[in-house]
SEMAR-265826 format. One record per residue (C-alpha): residue in three letters; chain; x, y, z. Coordinates in steps of 0.5 Angstrom, whole numbers. Layout:
! SEMAR-265826
<site ALA; A; <X; Y; Z>>
...
This chain:
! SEMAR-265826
<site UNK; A; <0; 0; 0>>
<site UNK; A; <3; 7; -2>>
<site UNK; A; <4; 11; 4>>
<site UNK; A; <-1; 16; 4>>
<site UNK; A; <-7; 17; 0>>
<site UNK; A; <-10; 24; 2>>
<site UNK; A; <-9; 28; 9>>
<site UNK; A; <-15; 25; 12>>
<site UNK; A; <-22; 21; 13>>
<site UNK; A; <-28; 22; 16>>
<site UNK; A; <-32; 16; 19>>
<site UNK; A; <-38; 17; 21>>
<site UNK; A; <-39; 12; 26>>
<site UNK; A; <-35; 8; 30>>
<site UNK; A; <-38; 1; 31>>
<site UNK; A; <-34; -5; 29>>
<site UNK; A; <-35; -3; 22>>
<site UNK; A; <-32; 3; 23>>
<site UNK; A; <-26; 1; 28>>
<site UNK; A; <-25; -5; 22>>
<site UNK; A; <-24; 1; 17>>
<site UNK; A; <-19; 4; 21>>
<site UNK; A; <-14; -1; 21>>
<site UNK; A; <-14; 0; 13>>
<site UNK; A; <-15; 7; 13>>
<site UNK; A; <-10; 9; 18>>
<site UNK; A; <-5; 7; 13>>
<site UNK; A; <-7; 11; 7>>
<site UNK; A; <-9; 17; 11>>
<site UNK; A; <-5; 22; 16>>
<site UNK; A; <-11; 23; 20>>
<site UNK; A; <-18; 18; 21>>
<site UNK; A; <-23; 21; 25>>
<site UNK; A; <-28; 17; 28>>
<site UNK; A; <-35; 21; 30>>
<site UNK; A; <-39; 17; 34>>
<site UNK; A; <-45; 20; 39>>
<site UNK; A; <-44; 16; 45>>
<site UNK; A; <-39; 16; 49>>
<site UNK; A; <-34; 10; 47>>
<site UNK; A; <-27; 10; 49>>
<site UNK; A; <-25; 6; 55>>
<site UNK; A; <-33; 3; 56>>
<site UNK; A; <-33; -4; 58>>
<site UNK; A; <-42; -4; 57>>
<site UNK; A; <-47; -5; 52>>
<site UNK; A; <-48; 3; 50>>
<site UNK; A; <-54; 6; 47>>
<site UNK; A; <-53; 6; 41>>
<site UNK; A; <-52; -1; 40>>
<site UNK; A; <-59; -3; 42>>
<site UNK; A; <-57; -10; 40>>
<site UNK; A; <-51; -10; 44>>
<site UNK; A; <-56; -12; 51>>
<site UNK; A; <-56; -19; 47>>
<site UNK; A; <-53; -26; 44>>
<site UNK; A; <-47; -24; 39>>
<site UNK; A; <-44; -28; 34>>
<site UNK; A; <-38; -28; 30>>
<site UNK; A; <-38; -34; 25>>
<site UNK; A; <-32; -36; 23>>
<site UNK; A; <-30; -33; 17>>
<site UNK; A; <-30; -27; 22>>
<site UNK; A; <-27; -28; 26>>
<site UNK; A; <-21; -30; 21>>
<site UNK; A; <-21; -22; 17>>
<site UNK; A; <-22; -20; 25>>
<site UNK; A; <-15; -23; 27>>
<site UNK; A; <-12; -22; 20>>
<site UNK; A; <-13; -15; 22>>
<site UNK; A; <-12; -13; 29>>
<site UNK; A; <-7; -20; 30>>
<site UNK; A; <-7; -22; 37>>
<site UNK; A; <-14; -19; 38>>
<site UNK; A; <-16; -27; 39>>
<site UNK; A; <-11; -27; 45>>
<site UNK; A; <-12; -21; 48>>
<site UNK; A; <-19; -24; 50>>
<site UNK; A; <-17; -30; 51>>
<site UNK; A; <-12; -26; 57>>
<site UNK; A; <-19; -22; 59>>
<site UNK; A; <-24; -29; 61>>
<site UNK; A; <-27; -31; 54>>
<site UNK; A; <-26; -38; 53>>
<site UNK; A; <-26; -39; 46>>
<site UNK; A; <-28; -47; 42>>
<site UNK; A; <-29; -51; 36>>
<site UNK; A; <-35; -48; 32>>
<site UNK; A; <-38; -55; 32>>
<site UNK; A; <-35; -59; 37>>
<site UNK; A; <-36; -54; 43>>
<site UNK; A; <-43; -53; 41>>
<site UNK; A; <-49; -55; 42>>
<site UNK; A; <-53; -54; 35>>
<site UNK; A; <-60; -56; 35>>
<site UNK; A; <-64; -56; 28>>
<site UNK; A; <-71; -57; 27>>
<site UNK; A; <-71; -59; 35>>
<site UNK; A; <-66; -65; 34>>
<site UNK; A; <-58; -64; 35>>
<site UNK; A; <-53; -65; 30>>
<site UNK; A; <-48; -70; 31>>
<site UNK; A; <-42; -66; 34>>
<site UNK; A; <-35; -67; 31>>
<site UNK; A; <-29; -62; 31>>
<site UNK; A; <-30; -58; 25>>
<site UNK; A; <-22; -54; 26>>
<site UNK; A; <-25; -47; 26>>
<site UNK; A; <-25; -43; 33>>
<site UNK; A; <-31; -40; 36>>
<site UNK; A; <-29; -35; 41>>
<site UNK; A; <-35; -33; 44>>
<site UNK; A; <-34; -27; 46>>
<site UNK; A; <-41; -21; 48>>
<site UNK; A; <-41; -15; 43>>
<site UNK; A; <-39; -10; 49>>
<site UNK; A; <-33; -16; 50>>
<site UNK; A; <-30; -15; 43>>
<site UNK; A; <-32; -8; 41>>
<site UNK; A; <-28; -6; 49>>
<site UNK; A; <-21; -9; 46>>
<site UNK; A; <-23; -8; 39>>
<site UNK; A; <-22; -1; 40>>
<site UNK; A; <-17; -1; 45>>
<site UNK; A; <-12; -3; 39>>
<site UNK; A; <-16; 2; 35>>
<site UNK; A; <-14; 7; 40>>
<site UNK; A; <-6; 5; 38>>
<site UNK; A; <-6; 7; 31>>
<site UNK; A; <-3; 12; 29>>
<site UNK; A; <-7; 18; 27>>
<site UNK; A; <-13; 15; 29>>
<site UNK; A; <-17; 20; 34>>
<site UNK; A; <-25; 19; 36>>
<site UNK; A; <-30; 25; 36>>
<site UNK; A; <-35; 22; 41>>
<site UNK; A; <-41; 25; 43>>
<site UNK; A; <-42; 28; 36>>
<site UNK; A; <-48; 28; 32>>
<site UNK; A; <-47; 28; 25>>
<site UNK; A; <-52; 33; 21>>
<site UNK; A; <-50; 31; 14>>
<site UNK; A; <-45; 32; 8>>
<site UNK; A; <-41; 39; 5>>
<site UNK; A; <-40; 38; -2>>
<site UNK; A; <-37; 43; -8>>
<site UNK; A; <-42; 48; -10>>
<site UNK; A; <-45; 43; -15>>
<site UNK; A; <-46; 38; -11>>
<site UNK; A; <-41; 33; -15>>
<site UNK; A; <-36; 32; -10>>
<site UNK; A; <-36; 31; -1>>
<site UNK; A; <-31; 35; 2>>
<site UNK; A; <-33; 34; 9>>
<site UNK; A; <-38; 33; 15>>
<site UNK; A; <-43; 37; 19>>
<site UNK; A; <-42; 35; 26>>
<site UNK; A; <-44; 38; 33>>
<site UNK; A; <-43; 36; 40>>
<site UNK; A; <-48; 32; 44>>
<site UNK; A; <-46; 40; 50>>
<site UNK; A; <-52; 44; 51>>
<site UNK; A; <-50; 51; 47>>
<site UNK; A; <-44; 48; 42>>
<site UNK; A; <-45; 50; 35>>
<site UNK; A; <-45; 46; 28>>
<site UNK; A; <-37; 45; 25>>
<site UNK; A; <-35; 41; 19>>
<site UNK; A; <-29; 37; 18>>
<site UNK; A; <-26; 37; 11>>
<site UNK; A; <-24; 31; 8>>
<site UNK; A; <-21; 28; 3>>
<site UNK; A; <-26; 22; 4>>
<site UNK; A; <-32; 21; 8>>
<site UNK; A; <-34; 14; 9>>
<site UNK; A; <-42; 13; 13>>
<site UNK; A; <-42; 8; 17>>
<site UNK; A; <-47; 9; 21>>
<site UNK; A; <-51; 4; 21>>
<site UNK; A; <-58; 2; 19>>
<site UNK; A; <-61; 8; 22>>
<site UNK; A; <-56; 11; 16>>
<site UNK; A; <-59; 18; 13>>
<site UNK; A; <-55; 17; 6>>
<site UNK; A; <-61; 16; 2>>
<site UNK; A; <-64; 23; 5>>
<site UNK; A; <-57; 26; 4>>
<site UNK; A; <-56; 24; -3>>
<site UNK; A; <-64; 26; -5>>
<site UNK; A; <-63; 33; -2>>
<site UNK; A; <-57; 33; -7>>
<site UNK; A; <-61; 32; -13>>
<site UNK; A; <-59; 26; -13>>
<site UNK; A; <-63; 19; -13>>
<site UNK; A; <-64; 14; -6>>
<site UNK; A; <-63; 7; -7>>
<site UNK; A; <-67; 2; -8>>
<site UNK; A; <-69; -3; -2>>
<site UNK; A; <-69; -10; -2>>
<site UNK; A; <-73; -12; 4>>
<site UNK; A; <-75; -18; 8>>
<site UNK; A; <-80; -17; 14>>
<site UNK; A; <-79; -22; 19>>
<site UNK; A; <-81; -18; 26>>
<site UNK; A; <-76; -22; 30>>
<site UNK; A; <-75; -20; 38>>
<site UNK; A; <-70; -22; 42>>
<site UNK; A; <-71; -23; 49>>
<site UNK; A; <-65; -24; 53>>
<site UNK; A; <-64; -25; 61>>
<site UNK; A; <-57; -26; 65>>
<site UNK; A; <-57; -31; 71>>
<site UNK; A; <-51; -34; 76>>
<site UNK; A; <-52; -42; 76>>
<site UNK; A; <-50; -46; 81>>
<site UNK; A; <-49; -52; 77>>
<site UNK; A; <-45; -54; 71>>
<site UNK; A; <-51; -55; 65>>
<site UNK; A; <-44; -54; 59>>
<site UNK; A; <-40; -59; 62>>
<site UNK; A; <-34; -59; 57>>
<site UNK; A; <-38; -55; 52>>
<site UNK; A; <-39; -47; 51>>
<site UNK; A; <-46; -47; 49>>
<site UNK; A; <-53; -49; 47>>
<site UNK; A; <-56; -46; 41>>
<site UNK; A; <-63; -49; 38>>
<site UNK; A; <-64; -46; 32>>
<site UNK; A; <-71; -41; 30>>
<site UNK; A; <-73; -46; 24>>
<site UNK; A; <-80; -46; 21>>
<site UNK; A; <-81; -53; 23>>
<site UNK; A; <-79; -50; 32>>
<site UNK; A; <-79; -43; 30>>
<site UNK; A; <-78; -40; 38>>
<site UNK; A; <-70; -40; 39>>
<site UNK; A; <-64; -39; 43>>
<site UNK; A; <-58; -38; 45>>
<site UNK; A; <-54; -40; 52>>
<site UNK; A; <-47; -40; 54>>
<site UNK; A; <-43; -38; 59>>
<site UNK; A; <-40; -31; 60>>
<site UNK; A; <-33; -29; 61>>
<site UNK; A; <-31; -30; 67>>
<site UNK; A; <-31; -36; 72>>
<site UNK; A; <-36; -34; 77>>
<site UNK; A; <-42; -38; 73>>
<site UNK; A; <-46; -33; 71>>
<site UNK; A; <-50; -35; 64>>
<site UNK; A; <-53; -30; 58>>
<site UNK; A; <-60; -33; 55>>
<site UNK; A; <-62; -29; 49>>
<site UNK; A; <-69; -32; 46>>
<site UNK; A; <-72; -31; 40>>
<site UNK; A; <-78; -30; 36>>
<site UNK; A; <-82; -29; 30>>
<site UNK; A; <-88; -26; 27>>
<site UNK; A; <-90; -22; 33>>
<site UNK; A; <-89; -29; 37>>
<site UNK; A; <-84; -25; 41>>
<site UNK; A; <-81; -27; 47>>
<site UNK; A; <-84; -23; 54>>
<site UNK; A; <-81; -19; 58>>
<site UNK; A; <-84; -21; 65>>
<site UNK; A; <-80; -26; 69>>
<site UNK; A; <-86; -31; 69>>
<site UNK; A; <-87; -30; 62>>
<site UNK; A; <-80; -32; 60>>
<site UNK; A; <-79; -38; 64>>
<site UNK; A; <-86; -41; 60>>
<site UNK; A; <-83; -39; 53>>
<site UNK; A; <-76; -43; 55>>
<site UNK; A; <-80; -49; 58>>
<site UNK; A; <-84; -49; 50>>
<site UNK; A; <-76; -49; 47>>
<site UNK; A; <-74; -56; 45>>
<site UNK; A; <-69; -57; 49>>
<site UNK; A; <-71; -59; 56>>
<site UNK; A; <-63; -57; 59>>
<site UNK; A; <-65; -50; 59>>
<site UNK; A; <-71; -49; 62>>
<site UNK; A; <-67; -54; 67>>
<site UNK; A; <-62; -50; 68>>
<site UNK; A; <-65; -43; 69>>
<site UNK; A; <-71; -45; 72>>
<site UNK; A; <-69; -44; 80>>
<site UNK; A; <-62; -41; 78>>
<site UNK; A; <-61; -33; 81>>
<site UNK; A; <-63; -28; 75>>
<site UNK; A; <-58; -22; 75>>
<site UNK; A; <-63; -17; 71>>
<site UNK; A; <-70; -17; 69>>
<site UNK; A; <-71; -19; 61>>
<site UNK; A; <-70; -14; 56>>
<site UNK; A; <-73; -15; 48>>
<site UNK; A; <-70; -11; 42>>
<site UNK; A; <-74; -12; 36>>
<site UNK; A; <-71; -13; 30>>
<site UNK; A; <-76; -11; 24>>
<site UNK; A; <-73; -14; 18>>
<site UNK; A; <-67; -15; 13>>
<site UNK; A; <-66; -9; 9>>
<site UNK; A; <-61; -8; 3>>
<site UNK; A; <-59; -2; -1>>
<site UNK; A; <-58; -2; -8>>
<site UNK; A; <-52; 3; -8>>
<site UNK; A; <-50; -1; -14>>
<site UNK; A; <-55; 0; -18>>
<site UNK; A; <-55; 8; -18>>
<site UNK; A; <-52; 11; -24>>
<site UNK; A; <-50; 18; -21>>
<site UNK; A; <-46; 18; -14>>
<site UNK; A; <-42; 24; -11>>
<site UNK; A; <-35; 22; -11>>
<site UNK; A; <-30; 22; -4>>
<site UNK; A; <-37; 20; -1>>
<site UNK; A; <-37; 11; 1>>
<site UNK; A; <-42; 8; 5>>
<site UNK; A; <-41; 1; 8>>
<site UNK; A; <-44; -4; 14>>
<site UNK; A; <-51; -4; 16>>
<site UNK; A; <-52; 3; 12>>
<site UNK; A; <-52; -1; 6>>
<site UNK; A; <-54; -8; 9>>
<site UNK; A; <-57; -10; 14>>
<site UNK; A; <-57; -18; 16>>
<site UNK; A; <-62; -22; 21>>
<site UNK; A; <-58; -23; 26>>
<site UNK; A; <-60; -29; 29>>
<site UNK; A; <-56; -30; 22>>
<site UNK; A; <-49; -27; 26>>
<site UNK; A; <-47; -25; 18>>
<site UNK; A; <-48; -18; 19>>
<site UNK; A; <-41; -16; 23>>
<site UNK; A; <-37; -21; 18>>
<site UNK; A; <-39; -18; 12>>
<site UNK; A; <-37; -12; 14>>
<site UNK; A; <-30; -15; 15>>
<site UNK; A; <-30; -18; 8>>
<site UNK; A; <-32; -10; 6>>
<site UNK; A; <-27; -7; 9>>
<site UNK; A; <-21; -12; 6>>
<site UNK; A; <-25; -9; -1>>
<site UNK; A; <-23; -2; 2>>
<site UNK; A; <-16; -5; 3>>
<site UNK; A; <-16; -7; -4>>
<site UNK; A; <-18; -1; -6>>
<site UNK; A; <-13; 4; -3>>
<site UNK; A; <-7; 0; -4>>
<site UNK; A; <-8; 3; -12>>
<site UNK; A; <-6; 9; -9>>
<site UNK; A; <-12; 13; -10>>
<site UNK; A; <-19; 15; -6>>
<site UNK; A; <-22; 9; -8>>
<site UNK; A; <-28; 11; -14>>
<site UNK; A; <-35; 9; -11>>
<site UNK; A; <-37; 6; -17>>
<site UNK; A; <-33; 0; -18>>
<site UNK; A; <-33; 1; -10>>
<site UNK; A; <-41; -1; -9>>
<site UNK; A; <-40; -7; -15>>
<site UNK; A; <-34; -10; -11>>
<site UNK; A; <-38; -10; -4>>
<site UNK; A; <-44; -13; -7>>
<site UNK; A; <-41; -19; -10>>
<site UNK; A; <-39; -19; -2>>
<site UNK; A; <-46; -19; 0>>
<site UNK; A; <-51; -23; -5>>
<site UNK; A; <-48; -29; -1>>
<site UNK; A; <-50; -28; 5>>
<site UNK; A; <-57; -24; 4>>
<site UNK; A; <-59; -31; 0>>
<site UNK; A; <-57; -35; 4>>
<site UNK; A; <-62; -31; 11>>
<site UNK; A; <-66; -27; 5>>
<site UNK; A; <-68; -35; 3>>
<site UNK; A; <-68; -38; 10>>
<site UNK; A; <-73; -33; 12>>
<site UNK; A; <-77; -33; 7>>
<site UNK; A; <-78; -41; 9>>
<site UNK; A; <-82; -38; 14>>
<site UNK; A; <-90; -38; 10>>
<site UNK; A; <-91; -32; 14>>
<site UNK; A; <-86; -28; 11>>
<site UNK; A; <-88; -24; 6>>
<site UNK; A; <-84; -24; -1>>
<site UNK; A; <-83; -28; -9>>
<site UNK; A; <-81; -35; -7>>
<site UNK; A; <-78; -38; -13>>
<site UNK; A; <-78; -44; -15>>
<site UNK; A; <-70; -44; -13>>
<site UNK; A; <-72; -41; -7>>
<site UNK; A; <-77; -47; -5>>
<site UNK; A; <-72; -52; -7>>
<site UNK; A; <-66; -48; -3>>
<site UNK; A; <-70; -49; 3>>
<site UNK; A; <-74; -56; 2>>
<site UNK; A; <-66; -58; 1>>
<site UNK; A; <-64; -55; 9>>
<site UNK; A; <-69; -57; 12>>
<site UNK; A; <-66; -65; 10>>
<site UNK; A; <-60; -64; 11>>
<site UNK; A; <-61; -60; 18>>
<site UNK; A; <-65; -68; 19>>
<site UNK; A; <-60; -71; 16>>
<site UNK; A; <-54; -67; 20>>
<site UNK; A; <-57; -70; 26>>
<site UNK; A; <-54; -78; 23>>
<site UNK; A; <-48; -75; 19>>
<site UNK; A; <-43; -71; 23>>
<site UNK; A; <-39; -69; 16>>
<site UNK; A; <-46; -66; 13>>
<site UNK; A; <-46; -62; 21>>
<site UNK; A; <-39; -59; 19>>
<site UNK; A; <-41; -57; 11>>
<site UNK; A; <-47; -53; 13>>
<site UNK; A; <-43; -50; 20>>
<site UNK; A; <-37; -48; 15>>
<site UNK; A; <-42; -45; 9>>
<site UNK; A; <-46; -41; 15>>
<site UNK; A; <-39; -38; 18>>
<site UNK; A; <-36; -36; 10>>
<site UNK; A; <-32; -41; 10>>
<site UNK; A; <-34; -45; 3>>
<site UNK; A; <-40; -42; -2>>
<site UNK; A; <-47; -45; -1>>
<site UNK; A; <-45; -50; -7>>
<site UNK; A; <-40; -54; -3>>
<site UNK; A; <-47; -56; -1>>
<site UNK; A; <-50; -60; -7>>
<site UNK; A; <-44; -64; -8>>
<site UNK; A; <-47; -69; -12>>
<site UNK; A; <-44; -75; -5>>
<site UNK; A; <-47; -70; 0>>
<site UNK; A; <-54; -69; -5>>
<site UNK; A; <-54; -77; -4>>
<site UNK; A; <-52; -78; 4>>
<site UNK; A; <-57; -72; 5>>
<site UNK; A; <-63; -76; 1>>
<site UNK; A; <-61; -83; 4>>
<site UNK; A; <-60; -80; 11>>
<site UNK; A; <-66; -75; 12>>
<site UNK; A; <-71; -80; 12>>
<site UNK; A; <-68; -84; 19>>
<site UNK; A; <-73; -82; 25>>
<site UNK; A; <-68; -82; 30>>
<site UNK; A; <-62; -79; 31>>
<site UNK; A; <-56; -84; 34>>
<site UNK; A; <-52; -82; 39>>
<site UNK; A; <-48; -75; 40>>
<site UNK; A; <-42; -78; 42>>
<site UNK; A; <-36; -72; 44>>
<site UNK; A; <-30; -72; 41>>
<site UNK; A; <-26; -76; 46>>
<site UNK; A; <-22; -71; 51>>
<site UNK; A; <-15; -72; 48>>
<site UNK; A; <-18; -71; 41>>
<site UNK; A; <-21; -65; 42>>
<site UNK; A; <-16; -62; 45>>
<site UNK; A; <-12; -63; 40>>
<site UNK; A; <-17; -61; 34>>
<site UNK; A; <-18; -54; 39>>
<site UNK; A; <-11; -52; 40>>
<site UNK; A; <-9; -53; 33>>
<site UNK; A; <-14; -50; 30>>
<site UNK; A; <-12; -44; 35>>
<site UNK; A; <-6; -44; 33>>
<site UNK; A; <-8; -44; 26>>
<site UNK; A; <-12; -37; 26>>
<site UNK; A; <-8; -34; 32>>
């Protein structure tokens, strides 16, 4: 990479999307600014602008790869704070369609980390850039442009004090990442020029999440239990540990099409009890909660075309959520952000602000895996408005065998726990061997048993696997 593109970067936000850019633009710019309107440097907690960031989070493994690839020794550091990291499917309890896929070792590290864990370190070697600085408790009001409209050369922000006044920051390029709430679309059309086009996929999600201290061990060796929403058991959850050794336990619910999750302590008990794995109710039922349930609610997935628009201002780029924003019981959203920001490292190492054109292709290319994959899953629930082709019925006919069939074939269990983390593209599936095994092995009734890696076997696997991506 060349050692200076421009002066300096504006980011709006400063979010995981945000903090992943700053490693790439530290490196093309003299000065990253990252303007967030929360208070961000050195808190630990969930923040307020993160209202998801109360509940379940996860890094799938592609991830995690782009995550450690970019900030090396970000696994360490929050293995050295308490996280105890794992095999994605051999630590993991996966259940589909209420049955438990055979477990086996899959080679790819899970380090289940909560949201505010992971942006805590993540910033923490953000802050060690040189360059970078962050303007929190800044609104942003919008763009500066040229007196024609056709380039940005800074933001209008202000500060969250009672009496301070709007102030811009020139730059060379401005980047919003600000999220799903992102105000580009209003921004462009008060410019002249036109919004993107919407594609959506309205699911009413909820998540309801809930933390307890157990007194007794419902893991034993592994890091968690996750049912997964399905439309065959579309209530899910997802239960694991919390860093740390004193047994306290996250459990984050979830629920579709308005059937969410309550928040009164009663109410939540019975929608655990309603899960199809019984150890959890098990678990919680008598356990001493820490807080009272809280819900964030998830609308639907919405992706913007920027693509396909044919006039755009130049020095203006727009990533993350603001462009796509994923169903998160999917957990693709953070990792697609990191697959974005290897794009813009690509981009600046041609020595020039990168062109928005070519900038918004290459990133959907990113993208169309991903939204297929949740866009088609959800569209697997009958209530879920939206065209259904042909496609997209077999796509979902032919999961919804193999999640069966998983249940028998641990090898089936690591293809489609490496196809949802990134790793392998959604063809790997339909091999004509796995087409075959997933044919045979989904008309079984019952699963065999589950099994465990034997003890020296899965130390083995986890400390290679490790060593792999540390």
């Amino acid at each position: 990479m060349p050692e200076t593109v421009g002066d300096r970067v504006v980011v709006l936000g400063g979010g995981l999307g945000a903090l992943l850019a700053a490693r790439v633009l530290a490196g093309a710019y003299r000065e990253v600014i990252l303007v967030e309107r929360d208070e961000v440097v050195d808190v630990a907690g969930p923040r307020r602008g993160v209202p998801h960031g109360r509940h379940a989070h996860g890094l799938v493994a592609r991830g995690h790869q782009i995550f450690e690839q970019l900030y090396p020794g970000l696994t360490q550091r929050m293995i050295d704070g308490g996280v105890r990291p794992g095999d994605f499917n051999g630590d993991i309890r996966w259940y589909f369609g209420g049955r438990r896929i055979r477990p086996a070792i899959s080679g790819l590290i899970s380090v289940p980390a909560t949201r505010p864990v992971l942006e805590f370190h993540l910033r923490a070697m953000v802050q060690a850039l040189p360059g970078v600085r962050f303007l929190q408790n800044h609104d942003v009001l919008g763009l500066e442009t040229t007196p024609d409209r056709r380039r940005v050369t800074g933001a209008r922000v202000q500060s969250r004090r009672p009496g301070e006044q709007p102030t811009v920051l020139p730059a060379d390029l401005v980047i919003d990442m600000t999220g799903r709430g992102s105000r580009a679309p209003a921004w462009l059309s008060e410019l002249g020029y036109g919004r993107p086009a919407e594609d959506k996929v309205r699911i009413d999600l909820a998540y309801t999440t809930r933390h307890y201290r157990l007194d007794a061990d419902p893991f034993g060796p592994d890091l968690a239990m996750i049912p997964a929403a399905t439309p065959s058991h579309p209530r899910g959850a997802f239960f694991y540990r919390l860093p740390g050794d004193d047994n306290r336990v996250e459990l984050s619910l979830t629920g579709v099409l308005g059937d969410h999750p309550p928040t009164d302590p009663d109410g939540f008990l019975d929608y655990v009890r309603s899960l199809p794995v019984p150890e959890i109710h098990r678990a919680v039922c008598d356990a001493e909660p820490l807080d009272d349930p809280v819900m964030f609610r998830f609308p639907g997935s919405v992706r913007r075309r920027y693509e396909r628009l044919t006039r755009f201002p130049d020095n203006f780029l727009i990533m993350g959520d603001a462009v796509c924003s994923f169903n998160p019981v999917y957990a693709q959203g953070m990792t697609v952000a990191a697959l974005e920001t290897l794009v813009l490292g690509r981009h600046l190492a041609r020595g020039r602000t990168p062109q928005w054109r070519s900038f918004f292709t290459d990133i959907a290319g990113q993208i169309d895996a991903p939204w297929d994959f949740t866009a088609n899953a959800d569209l697997g629930y009958a209530a879920v408005q939206g065209r259904r082709t042909p496609k997209t019925r077999l796509i979902n006919a032919y999961v919804a065998r193999l999640q069966l069939a998983a249940a028998h074939d641990a090898g089936l269990g690591n293809a489609f726990v490496r196809v949802a983390g990134l790793i392998d593209p959604p063809t790997r599936l339909l091999t004509p061997g796995k087409v075959v095994r997933v044919l045979r092995k989904s008309r079984w009734d019952a699963p065999r048993p589950d099994p465990a890696p034997a003890p020296a076997a899965r130390a083995q696997a986890q400390a290679q696997a490790q060593a792999d991506h540390l």
